[in-house]
VMD Tcl script that builds the backbone (N, CA, C; Angstrom):
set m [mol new atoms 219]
animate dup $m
set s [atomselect $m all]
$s set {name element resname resid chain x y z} {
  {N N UNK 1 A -36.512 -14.759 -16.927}
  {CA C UNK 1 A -35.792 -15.531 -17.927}
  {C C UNK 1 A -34.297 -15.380 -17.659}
  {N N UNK 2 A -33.235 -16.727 -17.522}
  {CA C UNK 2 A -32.273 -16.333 -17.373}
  {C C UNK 2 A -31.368 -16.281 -18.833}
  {N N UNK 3 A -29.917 -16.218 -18.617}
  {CA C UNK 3 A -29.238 -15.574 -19.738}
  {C C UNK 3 A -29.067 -16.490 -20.807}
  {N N UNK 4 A -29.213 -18.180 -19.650}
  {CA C UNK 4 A -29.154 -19.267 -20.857}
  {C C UNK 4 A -30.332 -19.454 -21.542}
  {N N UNK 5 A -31.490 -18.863 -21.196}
  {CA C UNK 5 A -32.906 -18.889 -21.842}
  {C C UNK 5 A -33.161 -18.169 -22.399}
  {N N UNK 6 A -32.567 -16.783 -22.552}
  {CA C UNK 6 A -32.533 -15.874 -23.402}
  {C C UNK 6 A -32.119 -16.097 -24.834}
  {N N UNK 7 A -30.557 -16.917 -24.490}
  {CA C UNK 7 A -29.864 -16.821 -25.300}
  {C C UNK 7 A -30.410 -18.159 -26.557}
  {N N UNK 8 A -30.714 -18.987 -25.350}
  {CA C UNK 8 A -31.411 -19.898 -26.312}
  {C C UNK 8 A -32.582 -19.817 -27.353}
  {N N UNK 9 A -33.487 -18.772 -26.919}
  {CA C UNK 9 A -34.409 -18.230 -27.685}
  {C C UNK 9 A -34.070 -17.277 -28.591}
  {N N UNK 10 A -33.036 -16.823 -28.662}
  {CA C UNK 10 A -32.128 -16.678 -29.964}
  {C C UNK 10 A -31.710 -17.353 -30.581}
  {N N UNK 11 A -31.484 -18.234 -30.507}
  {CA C UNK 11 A -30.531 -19.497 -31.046}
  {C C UNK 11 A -31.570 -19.977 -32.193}
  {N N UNK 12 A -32.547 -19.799 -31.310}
  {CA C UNK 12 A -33.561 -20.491 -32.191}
  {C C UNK 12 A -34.438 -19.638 -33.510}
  {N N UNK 13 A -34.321 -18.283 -33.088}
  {CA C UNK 13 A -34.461 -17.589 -34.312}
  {C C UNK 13 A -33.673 -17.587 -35.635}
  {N N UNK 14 A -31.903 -17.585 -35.350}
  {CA C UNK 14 A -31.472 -17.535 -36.092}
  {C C UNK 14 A -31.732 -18.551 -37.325}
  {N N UNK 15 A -30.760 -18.155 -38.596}
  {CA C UNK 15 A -31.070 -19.221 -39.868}
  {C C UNK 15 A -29.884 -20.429 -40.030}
  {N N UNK 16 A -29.899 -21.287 -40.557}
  {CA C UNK 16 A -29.178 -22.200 -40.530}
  {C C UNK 16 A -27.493 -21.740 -40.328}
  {N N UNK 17 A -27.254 -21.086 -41.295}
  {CA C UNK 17 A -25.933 -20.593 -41.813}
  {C C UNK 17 A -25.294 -19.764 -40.685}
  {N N UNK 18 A -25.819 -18.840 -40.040}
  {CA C UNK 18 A -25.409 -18.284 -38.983}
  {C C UNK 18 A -25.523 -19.296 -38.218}
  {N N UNK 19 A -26.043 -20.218 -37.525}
  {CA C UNK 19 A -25.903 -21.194 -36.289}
  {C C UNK 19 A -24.131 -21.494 -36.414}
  {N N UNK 20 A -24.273 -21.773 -37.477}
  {CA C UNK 20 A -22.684 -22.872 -37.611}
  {C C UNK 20 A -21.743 -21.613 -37.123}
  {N N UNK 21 A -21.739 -20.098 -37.520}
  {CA C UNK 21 A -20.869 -18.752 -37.063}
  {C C UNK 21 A -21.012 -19.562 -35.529}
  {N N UNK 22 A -22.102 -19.329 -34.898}
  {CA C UNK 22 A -22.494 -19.028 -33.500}
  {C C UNK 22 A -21.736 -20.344 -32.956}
  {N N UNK 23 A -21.601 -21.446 -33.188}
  {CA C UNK 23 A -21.072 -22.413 -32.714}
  {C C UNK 23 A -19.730 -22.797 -33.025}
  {N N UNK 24 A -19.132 -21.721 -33.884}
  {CA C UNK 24 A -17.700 -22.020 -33.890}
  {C C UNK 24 A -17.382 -21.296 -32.822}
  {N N UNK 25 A -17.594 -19.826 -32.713}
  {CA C UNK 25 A -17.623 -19.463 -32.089}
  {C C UNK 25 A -17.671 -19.709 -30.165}
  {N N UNK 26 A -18.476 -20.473 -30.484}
  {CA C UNK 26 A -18.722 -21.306 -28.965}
  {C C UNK 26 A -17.628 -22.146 -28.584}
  {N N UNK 27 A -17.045 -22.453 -29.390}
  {CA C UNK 27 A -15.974 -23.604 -29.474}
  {C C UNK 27 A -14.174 -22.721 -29.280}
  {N N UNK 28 A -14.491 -21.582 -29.931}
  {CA C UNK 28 A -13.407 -20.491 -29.546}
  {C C UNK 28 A -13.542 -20.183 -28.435}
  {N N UNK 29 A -14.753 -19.843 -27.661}
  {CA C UNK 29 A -14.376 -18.954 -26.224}
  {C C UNK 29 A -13.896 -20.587 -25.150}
  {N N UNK 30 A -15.088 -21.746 -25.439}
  {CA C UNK 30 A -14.445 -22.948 -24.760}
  {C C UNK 30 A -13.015 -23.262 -24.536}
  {N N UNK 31 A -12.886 -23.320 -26.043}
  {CA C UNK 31 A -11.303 -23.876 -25.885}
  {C C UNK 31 A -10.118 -22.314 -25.298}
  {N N UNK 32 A -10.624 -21.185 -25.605}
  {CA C UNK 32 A -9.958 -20.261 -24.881}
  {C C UNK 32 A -9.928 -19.921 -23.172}
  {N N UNK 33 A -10.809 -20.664 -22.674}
  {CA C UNK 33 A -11.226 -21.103 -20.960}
  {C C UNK 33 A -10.324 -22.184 -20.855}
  {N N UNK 34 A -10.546 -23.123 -21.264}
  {CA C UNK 34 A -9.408 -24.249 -21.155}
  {C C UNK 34 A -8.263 -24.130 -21.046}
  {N N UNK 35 A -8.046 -23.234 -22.248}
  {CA C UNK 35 A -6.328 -23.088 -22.220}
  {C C UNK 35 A -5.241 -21.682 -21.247}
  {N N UNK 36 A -6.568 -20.933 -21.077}
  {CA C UNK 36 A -5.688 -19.784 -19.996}
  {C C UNK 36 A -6.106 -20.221 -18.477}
  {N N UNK 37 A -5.381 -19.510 -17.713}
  {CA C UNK 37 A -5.401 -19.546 -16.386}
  {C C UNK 37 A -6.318 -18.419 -15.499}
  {N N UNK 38 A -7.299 -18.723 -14.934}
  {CA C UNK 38 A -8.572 -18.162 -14.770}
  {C C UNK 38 A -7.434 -17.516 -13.382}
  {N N UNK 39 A -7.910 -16.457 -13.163}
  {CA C UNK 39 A -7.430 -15.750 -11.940}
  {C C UNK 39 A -8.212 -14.200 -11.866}
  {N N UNK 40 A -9.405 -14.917 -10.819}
  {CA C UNK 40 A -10.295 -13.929 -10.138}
  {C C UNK 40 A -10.061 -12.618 -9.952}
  {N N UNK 41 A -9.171 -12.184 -9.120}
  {CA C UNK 41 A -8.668 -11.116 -8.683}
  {C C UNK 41 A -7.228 -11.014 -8.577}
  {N N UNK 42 A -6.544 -10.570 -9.899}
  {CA C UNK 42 A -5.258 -10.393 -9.765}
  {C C UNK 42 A -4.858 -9.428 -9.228}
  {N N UNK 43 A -5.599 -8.340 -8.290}
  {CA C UNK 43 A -4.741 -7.586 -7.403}
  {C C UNK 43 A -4.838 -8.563 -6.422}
  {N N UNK 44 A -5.691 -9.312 -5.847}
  {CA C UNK 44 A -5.900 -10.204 -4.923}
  {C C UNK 44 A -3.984 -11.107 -4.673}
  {N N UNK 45 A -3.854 -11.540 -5.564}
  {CA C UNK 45 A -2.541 -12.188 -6.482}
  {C C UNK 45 A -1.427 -11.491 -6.028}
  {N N UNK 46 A -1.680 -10.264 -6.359}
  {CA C UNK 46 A -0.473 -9.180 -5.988}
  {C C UNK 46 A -0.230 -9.378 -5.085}
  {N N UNK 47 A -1.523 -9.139 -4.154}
  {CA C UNK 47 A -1.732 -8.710 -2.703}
  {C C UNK 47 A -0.640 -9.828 -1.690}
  {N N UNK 48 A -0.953 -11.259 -2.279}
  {CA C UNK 48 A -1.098 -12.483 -1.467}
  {C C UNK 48 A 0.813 -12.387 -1.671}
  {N N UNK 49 A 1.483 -12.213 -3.094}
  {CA C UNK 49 A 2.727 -12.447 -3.263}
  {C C UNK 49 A 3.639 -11.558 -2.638}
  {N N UNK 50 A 3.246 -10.228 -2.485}
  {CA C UNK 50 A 3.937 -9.304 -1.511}
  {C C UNK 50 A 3.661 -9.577 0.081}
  {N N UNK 51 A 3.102 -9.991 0.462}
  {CA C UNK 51 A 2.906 -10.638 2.037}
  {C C UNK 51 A 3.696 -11.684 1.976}
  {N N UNK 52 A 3.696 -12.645 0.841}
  {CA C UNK 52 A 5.040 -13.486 1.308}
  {C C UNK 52 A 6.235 -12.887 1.673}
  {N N UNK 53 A 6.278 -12.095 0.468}
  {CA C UNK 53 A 7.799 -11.495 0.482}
  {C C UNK 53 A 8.108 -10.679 1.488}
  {N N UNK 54 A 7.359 -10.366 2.488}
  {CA C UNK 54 A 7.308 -9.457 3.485}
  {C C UNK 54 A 7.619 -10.504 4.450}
  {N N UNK 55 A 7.053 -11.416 4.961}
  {CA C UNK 55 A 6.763 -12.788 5.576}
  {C C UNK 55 A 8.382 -13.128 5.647}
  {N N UNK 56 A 8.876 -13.619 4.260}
  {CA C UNK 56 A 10.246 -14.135 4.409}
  {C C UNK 56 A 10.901 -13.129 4.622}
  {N N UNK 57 A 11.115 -11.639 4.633}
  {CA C UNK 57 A 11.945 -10.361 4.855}
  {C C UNK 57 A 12.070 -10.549 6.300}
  {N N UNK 58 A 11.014 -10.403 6.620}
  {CA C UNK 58 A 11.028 -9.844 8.071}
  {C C UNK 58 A 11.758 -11.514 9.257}
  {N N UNK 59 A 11.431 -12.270 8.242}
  {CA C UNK 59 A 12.482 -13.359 9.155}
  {C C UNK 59 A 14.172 -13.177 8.922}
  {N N UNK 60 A 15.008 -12.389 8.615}
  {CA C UNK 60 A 16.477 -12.609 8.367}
  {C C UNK 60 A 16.483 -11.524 9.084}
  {N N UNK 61 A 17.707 -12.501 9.717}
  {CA C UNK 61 A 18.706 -11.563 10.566}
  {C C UNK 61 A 19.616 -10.479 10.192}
  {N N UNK 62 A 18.978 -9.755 11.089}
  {CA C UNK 62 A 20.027 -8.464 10.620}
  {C C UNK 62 A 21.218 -8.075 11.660}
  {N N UNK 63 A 22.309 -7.959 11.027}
  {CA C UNK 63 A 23.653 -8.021 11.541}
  {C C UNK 63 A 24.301 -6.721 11.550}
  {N N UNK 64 A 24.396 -6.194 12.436}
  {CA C UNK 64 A 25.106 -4.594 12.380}
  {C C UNK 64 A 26.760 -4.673 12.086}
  {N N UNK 65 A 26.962 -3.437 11.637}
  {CA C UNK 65 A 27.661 -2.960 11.090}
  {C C UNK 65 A 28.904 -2.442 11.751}
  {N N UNK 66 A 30.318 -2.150 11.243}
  {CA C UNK 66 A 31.027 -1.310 12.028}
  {C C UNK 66 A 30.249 -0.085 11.925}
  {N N UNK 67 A 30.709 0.759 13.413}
  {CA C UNK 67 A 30.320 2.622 13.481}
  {C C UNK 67 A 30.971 3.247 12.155}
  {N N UNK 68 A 30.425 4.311 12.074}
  {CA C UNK 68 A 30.816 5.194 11.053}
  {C C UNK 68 A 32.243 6.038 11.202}
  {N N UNK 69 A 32.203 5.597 12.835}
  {CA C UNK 69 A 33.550 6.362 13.186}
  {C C UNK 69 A 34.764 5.910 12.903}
  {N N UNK 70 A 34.828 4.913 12.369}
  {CA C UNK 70 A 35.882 4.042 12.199}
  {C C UNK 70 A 36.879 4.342 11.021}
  {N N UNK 71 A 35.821 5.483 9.992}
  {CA C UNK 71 A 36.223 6.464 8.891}
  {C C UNK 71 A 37.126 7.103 9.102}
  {N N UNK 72 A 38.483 6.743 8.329}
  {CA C UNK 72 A 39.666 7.777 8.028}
  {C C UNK 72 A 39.643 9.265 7.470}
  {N N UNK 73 A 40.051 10.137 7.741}
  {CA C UNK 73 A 40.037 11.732 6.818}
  {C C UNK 73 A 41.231 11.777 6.397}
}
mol reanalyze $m
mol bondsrecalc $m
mol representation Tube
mol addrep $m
């Protein structure tokens, strides 16, 4: 039996008055899927945004410096 057949054979026990709970309810987690931004694996996320930033680092030129000797006492 899967989870939607389970669940459905609950559904069907319950009494009138609770259905209407159970289906507002249904209508809260829906519209709460809709409105956020699903993201699988947010270390995944992490992972992917620090490789950019590594990506664009490692392309700039690096320009040396005067010596240190160039220091007055």
């Amino acid at each position: 039996m899967t989870i939607r057949e389970a669940t459905i054979a609950k559904l069907q026990q319950l009494p009138e008055p609770l259905l209407q709970q159970v289906s507002d309810f249904i209508d809260l987690l829906t519209d709460r899927q809709q409105h956020s931004p699903v993201i699988a694996n947010p270390q995944s996320e992490f992972s992917k945004a620090w490789a950019r930033w590594f990506d664009s680092v490692n392309c700039l030129e690096v320009i040396p410096t005067e010596s240190a000797s160039d220091y007055h006492y």
